[in-house]
C-alpha positions as CSV (number, residue, x, y, z in Angstrom):
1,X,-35.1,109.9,24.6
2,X,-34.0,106.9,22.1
3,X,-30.7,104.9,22.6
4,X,-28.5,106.6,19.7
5,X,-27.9,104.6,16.6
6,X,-24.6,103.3,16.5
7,X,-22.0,104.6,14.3
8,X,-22.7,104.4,10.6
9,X,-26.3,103.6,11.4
10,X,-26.0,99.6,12.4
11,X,-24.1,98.0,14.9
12,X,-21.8,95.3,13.7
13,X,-22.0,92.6,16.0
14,X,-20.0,89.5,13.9
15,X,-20.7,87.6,16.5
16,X,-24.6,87.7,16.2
17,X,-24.2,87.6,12.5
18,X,-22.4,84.5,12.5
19,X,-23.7,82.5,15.3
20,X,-25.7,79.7,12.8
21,X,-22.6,78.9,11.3
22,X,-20.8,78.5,13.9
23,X,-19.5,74.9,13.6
24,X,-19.4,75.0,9.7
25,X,-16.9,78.0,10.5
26,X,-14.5,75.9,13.2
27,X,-14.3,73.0,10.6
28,X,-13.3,75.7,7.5
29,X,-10.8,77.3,10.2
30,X,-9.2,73.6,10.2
31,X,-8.6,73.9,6.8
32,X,-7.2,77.3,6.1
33,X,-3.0,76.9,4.8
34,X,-2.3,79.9,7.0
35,X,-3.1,80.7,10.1
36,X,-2.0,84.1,12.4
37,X,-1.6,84.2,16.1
38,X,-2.7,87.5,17.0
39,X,-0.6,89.9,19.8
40,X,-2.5,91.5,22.8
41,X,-3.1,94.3,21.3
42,X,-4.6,92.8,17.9
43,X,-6.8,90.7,20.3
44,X,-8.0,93.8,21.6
45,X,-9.3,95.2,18.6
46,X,-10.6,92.6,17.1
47,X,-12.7,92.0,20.4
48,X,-14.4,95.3,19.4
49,X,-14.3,94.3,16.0
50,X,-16.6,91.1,16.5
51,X,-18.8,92.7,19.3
52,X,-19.7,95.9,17.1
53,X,-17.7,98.2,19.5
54,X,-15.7,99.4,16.3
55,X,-18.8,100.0,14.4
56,X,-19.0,100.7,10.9
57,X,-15.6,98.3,11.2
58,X,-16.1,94.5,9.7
59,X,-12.2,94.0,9.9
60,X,-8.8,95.1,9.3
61,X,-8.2,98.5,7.3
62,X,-7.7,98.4,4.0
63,X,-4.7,100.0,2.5
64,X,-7.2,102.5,0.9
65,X,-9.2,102.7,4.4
66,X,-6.0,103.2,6.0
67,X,-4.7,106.0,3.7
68,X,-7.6,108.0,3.8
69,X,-7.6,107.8,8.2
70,X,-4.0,108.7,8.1
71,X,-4.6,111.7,6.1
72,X,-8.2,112.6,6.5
73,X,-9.5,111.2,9.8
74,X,-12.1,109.2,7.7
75,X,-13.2,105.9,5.9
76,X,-12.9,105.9,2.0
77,X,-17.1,106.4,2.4
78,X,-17.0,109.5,4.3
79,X,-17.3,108.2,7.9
80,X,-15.5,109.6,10.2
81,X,-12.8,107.4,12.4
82,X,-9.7,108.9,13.7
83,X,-7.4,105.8,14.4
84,X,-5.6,103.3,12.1
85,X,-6.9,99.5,13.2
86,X,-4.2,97.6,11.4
87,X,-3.3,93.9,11.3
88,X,0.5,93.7,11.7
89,X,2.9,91.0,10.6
90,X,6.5,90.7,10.3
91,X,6.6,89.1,7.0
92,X,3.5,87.9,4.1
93,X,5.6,85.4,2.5
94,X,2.7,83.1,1.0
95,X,0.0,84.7,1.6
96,X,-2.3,86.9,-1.6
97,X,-5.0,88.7,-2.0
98,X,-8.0,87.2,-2.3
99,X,-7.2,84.5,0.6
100,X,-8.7,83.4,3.6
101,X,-6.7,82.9,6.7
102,X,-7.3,82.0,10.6
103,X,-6.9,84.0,13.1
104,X,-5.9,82.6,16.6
105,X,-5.7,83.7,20.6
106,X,-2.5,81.4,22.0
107,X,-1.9,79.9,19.1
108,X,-4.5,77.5,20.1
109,X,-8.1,79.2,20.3
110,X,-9.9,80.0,16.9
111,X,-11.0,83.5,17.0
112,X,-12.0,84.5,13.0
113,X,-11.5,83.9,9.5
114,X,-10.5,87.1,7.7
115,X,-9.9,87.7,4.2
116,X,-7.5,89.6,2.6
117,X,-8.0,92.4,-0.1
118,X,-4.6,93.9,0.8
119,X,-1.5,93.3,1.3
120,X,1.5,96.3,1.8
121,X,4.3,98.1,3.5
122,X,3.3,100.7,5.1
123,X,5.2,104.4,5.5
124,X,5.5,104.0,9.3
125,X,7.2,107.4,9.2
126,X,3.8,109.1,7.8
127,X,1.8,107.2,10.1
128,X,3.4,108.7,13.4
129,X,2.4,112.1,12.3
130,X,-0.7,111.3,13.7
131,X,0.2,111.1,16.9
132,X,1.7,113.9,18.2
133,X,3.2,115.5,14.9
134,X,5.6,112.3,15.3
135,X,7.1,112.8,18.5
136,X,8.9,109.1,18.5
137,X,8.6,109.2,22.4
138,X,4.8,108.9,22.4
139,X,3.7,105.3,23.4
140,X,1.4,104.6,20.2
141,X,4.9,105.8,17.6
142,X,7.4,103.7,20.0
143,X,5.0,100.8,19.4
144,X,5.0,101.5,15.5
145,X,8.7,101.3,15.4
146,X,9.6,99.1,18.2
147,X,6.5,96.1,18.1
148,X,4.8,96.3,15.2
149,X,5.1,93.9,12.3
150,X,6.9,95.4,8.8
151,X,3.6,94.8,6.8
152,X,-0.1,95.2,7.2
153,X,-3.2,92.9,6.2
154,X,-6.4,94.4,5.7
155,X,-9.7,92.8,5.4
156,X,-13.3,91.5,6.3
157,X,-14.0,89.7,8.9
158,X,-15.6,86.4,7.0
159,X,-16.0,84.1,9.8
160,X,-16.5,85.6,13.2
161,X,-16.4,82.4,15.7
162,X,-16.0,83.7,19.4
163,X,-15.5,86.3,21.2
164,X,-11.7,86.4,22.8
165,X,-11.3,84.2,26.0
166,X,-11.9,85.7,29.3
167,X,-11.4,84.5,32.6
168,X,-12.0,87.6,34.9
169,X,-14.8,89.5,35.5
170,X,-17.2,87.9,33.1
171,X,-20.4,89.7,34.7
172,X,-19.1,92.9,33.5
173,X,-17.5,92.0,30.3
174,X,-20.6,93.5,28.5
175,X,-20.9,93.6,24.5
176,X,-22.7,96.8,23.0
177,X,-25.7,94.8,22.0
178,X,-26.0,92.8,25.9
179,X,-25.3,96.7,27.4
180,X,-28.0,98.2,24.9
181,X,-30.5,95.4,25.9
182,X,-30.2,96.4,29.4
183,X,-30.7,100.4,29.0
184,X,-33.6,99.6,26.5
185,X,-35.4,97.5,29.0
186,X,-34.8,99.2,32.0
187,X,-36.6,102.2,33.1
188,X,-34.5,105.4,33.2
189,X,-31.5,104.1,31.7
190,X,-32.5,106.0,28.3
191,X,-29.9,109.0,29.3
192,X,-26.3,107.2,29.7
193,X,-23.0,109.0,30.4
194,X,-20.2,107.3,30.2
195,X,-17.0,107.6,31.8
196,X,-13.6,106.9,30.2
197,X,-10.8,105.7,32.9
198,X,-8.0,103.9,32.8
199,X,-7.0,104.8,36.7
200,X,-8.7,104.3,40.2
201,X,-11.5,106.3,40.9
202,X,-11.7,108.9,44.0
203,X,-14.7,110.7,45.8
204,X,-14.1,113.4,43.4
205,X,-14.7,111.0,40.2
206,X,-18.2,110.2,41.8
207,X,-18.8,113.6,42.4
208,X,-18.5,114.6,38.7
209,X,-19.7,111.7,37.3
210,X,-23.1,111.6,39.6
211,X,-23.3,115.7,39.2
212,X,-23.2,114.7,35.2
213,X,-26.1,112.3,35.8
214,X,-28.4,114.4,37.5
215,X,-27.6,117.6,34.8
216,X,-28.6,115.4,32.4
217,X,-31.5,113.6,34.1
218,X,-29.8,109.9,33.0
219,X,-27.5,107.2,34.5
220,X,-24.3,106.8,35.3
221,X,-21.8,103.9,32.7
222,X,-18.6,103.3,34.5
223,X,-16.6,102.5,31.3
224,X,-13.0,101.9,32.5
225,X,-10.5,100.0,29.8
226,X,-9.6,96.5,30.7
227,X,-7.1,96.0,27.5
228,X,-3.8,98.4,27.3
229,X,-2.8,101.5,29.2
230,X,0.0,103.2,29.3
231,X,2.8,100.9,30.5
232,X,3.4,101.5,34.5
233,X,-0.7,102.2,34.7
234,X,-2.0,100.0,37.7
235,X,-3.1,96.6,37.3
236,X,-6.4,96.5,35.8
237,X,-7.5,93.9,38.5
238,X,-6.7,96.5,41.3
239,X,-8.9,98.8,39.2
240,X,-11.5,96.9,38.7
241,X,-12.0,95.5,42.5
242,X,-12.1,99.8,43.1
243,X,-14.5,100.1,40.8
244,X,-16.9,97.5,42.1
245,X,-16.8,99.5,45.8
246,X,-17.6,102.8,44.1
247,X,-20.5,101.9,42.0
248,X,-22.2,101.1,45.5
249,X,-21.4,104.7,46.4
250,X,-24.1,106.4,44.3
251,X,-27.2,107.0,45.2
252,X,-31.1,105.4,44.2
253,X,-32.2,107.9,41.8
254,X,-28.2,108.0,39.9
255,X,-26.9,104.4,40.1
256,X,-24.1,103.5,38.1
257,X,-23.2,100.3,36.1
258,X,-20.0,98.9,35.6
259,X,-18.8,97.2,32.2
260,X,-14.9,97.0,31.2
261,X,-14.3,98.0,27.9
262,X,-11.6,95.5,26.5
263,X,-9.4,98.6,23.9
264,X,-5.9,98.5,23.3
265,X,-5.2,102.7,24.2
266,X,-2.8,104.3,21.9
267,X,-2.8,107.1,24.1
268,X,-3.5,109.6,21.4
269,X,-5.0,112.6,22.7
270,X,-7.4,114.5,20.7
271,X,-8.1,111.5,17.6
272,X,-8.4,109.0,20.4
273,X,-11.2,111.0,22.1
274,X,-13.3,110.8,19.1
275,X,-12.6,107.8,19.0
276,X,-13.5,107.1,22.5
277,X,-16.5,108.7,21.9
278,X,-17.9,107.2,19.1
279,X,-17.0,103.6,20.8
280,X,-19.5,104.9,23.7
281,X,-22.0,105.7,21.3
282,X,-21.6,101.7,19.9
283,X,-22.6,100.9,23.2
284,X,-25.8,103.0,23.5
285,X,-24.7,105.8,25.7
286,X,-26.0,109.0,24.9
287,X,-23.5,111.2,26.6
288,X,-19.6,111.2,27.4
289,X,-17.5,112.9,29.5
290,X,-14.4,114.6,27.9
291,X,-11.4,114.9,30.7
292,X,-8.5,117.6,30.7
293,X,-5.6,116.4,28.4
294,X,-8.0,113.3,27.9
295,X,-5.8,110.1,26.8
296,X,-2.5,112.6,27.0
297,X,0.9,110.5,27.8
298,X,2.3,113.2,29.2
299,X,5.6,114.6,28.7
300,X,8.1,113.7,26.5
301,X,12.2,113.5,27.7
302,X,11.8,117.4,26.9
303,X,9.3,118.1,29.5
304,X,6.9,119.0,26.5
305,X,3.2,117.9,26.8
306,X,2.4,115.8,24.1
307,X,-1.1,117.6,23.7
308,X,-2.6,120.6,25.1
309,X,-4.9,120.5,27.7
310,X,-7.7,120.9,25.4
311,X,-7.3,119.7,22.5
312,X,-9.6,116.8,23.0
313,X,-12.3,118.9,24.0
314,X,-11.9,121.0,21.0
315,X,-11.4,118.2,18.1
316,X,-14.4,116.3,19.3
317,X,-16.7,119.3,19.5
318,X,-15.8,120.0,15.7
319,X,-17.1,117.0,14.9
320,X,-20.5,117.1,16.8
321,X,-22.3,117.3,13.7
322,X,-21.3,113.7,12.8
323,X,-21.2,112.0,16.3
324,X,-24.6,110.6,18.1
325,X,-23.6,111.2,21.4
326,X,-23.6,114.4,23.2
327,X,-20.1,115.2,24.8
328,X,-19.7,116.6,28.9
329,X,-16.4,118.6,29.0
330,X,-15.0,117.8,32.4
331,X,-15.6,120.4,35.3
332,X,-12.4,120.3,37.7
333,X,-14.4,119.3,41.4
334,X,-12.3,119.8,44.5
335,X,-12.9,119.5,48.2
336,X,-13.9,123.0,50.7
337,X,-13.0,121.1,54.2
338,X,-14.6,123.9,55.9
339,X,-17.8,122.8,54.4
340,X,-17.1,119.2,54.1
341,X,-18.3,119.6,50.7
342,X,-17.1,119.1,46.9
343,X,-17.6,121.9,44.7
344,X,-17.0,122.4,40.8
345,X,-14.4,125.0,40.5
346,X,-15.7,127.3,38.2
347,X,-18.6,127.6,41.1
348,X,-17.5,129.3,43.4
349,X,-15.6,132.7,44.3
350,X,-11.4,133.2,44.2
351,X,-11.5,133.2,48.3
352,X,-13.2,130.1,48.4
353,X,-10.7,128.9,46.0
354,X,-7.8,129.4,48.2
355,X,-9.6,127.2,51.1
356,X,-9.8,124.0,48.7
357,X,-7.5,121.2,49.0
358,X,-6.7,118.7,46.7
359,X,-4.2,115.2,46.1
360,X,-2.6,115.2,43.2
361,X,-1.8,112.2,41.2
362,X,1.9,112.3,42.2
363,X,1.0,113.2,46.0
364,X,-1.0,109.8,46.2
365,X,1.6,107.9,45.3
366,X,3.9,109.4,47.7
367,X,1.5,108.7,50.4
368,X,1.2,105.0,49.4
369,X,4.8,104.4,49.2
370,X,5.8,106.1,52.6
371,X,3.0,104.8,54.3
372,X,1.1,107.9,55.0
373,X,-2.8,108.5,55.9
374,X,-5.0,108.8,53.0
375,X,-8.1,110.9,53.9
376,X,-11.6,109.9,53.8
377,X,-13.0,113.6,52.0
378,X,-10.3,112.4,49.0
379,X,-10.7,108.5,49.0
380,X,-13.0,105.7,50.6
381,X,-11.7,103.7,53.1
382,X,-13.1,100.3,50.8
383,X,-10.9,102.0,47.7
384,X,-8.1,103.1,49.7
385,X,-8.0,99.7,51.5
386,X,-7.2,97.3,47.9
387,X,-4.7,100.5,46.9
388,X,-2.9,99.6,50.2
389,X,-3.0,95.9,49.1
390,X,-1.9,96.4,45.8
391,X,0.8,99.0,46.8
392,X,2.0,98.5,49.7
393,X,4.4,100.8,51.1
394,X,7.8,101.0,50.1
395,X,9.4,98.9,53.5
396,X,7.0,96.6,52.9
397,X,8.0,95.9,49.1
398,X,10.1,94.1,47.5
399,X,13.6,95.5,45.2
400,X,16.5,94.5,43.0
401,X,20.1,95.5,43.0
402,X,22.7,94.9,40.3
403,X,25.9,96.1,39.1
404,X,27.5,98.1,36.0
405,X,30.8,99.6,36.8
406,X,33.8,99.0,36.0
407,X,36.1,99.9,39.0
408,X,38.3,97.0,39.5
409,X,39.0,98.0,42.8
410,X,36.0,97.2,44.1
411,X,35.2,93.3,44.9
412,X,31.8,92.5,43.6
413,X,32.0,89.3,46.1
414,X,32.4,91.5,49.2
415,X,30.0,94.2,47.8
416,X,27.3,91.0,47.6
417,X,28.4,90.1,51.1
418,X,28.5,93.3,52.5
419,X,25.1,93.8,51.2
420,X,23.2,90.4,52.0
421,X,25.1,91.8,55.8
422,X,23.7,95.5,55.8
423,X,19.6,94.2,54.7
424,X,20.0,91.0,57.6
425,X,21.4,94.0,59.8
426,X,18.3,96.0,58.8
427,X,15.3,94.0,58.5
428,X,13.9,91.2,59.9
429,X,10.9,90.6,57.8
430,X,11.7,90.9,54.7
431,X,13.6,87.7,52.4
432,X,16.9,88.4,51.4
433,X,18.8,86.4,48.4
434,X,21.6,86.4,45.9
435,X,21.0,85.5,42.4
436,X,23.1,85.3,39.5
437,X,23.6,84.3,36.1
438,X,23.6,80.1,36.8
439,X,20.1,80.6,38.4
440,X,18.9,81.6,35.1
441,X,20.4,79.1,33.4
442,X,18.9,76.7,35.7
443,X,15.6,78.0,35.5
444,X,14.8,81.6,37.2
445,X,13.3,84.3,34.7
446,X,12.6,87.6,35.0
447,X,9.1,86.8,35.9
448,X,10.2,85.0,38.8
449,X,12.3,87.7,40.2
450,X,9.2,90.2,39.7
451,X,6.8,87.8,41.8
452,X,9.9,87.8,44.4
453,X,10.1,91.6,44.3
454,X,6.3,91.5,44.5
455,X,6.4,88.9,47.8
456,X,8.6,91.8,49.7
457,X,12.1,90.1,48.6
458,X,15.0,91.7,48.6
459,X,17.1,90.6,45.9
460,X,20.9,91.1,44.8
461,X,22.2,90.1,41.1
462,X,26.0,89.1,41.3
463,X,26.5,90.3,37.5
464,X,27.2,93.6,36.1
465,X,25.7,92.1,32.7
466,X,23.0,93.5,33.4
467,X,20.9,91.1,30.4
468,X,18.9,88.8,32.2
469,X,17.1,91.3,34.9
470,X,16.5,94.3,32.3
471,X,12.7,93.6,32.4
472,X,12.2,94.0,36.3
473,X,9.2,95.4,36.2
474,X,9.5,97.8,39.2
475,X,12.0,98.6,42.1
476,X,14.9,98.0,40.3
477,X,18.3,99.9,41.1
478,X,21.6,99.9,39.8
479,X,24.8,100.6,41.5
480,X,26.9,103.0,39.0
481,X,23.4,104.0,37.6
482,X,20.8,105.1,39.9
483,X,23.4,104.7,43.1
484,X,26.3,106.6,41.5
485,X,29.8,105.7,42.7
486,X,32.8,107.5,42.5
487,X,36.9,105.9,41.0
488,X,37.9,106.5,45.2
489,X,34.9,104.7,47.0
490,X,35.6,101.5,48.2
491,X,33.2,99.0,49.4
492,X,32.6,100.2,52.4
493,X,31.9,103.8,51.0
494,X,29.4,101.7,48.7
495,X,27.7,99.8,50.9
496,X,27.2,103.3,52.9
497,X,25.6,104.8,49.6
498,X,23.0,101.6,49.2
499,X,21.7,101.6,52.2
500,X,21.1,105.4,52.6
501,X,19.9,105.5,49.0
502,X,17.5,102.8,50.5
503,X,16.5,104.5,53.2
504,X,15.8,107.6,51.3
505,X,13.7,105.5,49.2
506,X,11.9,104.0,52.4
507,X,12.7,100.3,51.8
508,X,13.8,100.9,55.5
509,X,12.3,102.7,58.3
């Protein structure tokens, strides 16, 4: 079986095309009047703009290209593509058709020369109906309304002169054309399925995957994304390091690869499937697995899923005829401890059922934070071992407290005091400090206080502006928020309520 063709027939790898030109293209950069210093998402896509992973894509929509994916799910050609790849800037002023401008990574490295054919303000209100019929809660519509720049510039890529800058991982930052070199000249590697994650990989994701393999008579590509998640997803490095011990879990005759897949999720359900898939296709695998509620946010503030379960499944089946890459639906595997086995679930009979257990997403991270044993039938020891590392549990982490009340009979100096008293009382192990709004001034960010809450600090902010410490990025509570107080407590009453809310929350054992 050949490598499939990419999408649109030819894989657009910039890069390649301008690689002769290389230093003729740094000296135009120089020149250019305007240059733009792109976000982290923009570097993201045009990463897989230069490399070919957004094949038949040579830049930035259009306005027409963009119109006609908002409303039809297509290029003005015909070719199907599911999700808007837009340049966004808060203002043009300057700037016209017709002109050639730089594009940079920290406003330092020269990335492209692009130039544009349009110019516009888009309907941001139309473009949300993509995504889950507009539901402003979902991540991709908050970013539309909340991040993104007023106006969009489309066009060609005219000068493609590196790749983005990488300093992690660089043996497995493959391009399509380096990972389609590789499959063509090794034996067996013919048959690829990929495997979309964006989350640590269990026993039960090398089950499926290697069962895929072997039904299939191919290889296994561990395909994870390395760009944007969904916020509060872990750390890519933790995922990564994961990945790396559970590629050595498969066996000779269904070995895996591992190559991270630099994308910018919008977390868009059933369009970013096809999407998905027709990026795994760019990169020469011939089959891809299609998860339950496959990039699905979850709930919105409602409790409402923001897609059905299978809506993925479905949209990219209806476009089979125009994709060249054969889709997997995901089989749910779980574990029979009686017979020390994994099973797919639609294999065997309703008793057998009942025996299974499973860990659910939610029950992991309980048993990380509280310290429990993780099972070797659900995870390795190796994987389990850098999840431990990475999230510790809770009374060996870090937290925050801060203020917002207004009860002016209670003494936010003794509260402080009281506090800094009750954690020295508690703990022995674990740095204790008071910060407030002159440590700021004199320095201290938000980032700071997250690498303190990430060194097992606990931390107390002697403000009820809450301002500077609003983008903790994680055990952060507030007393009159998440600690609720009542008009009669005083500080003792309060200083009951903190600790036994921290207790609760096993900061202490």
């Amino acid at each position: 079986m050949a490598i499939p063709k990419p999408h649109g027939g030819e894989l657009k790898d910039l890069i390649a095309r301008d690689a002769s030109k290389k230093a003729e293209l740094l000296s135009k950069f120089d020149t250019l009047e305007h240059k733009i210093n792109l976000s982290e998402r923009q570097i993201c896509d045009l990463e897989l703009i230069l490399n070919g992973g957004f094949s038949p894509l040579t830049g930035f929509l259009s306005e027409d290209n963009y119109n006609s994916v908002i409303e039809k799910s297509r290029l003005t050609d015909g070719t199907l593509w599911t999700i808007p790849i837009t340049l966004d800037v808060s203002n043009v002023d300057g700037l016209k058709v017709g002109e050639e401008i730089g594009l940079f990574q920290d406003n330092e490295i020269p990335i492209a020369i692009l130039k544009i054919d349009s110019l516009w303000k888009p309907n941001k209100q139309r473009e949300s109906l993509i995504f889950s019929k507009g539901d402003l809660e979902h991540p991709a519509n908050k970013y539309l309304f909340e991040q993104a720049g007023d106006f969009y510039i489309g066009g060609e890529i005219t000068g493609a002169i590196s790749l983005p800058k990488h300093y992690d991982y660089l043996e497995f930052r493959k391009t399509p054309s380096q990972l389609r070199a590789e499959f063509e000249s090794t034996e067996g590697w013919d048959k690829v399925v990929a495997f979309q994650t964006r989350n640590p990989m269990h026993r039960a994701h090398k089950e499926l995957t290697e069962r895929a393999a072997k039904n299939i008579g191919g290889k296994v590509l561990i395909h994870p994304v390395v760009g944007l998640t969904k916020p509060g997803d872990i750390d890519h490095h933790t995922r990564v390091k994961v990945y790396k011990e559970i590629i050595n879990k498969y066996p000779e005759d269904t070995q895996a690869k591992l190559s991270l897949l630099p994308i910018a999720m919008r977390m868009g359900g059933d369009l970013e499937a096809v999407w998905h898939a027709i990026i795994r296709q760019n990169y020469g695998c011939s089959h891809f697995i299609i998860g339950r509620s496959h990039a699905c946010p979850g709930t919105n503030s409602k409790g409402e899923e923001f897609y059905g379960p299978y809506d993925a499944q479905q949209l990219v089946a209806s476009y089979k005829d125009e994709l060249n890459i054969d889709i997997l639906p995901f089989r749910m595997i779980t574990y029979l401890p009686e017979e020390d086995r994994y099973v797919a679930i639609d294999e065997i009979t309703e008793e057998e059922k009942a025996k299974t257990v499973n860990i659910s997403g939610t029950q992991l991270r309980n048993k990380l934070k509280f310290g429990q044993d993780i099972p070797e039938w659900f995870s390795y020891p190796e994987v389990v071992k850098i999840l431990r590392q990475r999230n510790p549990a809770r009374y060996n982490q870090g937290f925050l407290i801060s203020y917002d009340f207004d009860n002016k009979n209670l003494s936010k100096t003794q509260l402080t005091n009281g506090l800094l008293s009750k954690f020295l009382e508690q703990s022995s192990t674990r740095f204790f400090k008071v910060i407030d709004s002159e440590d700021f001034v004199n320095g201290i960010d938000s980032q700071i206080v997250n690498d303190f809450i990430n060194a097992n600090s606990g931390l107390i902010f002697n403000e009820t502006d809450n301002g500077n410490v609003q983008y903790i990025e994680k055990n952060h509570y507030i007393i009159g928020k998440d600690i609720e107080i009542e008009e009669k407590d005083d500080v003792d009453s309060v200083l009951e309520k903190v600790l036994n809310f921290l207790k609760t929350e096993n900061f202490f054992v």
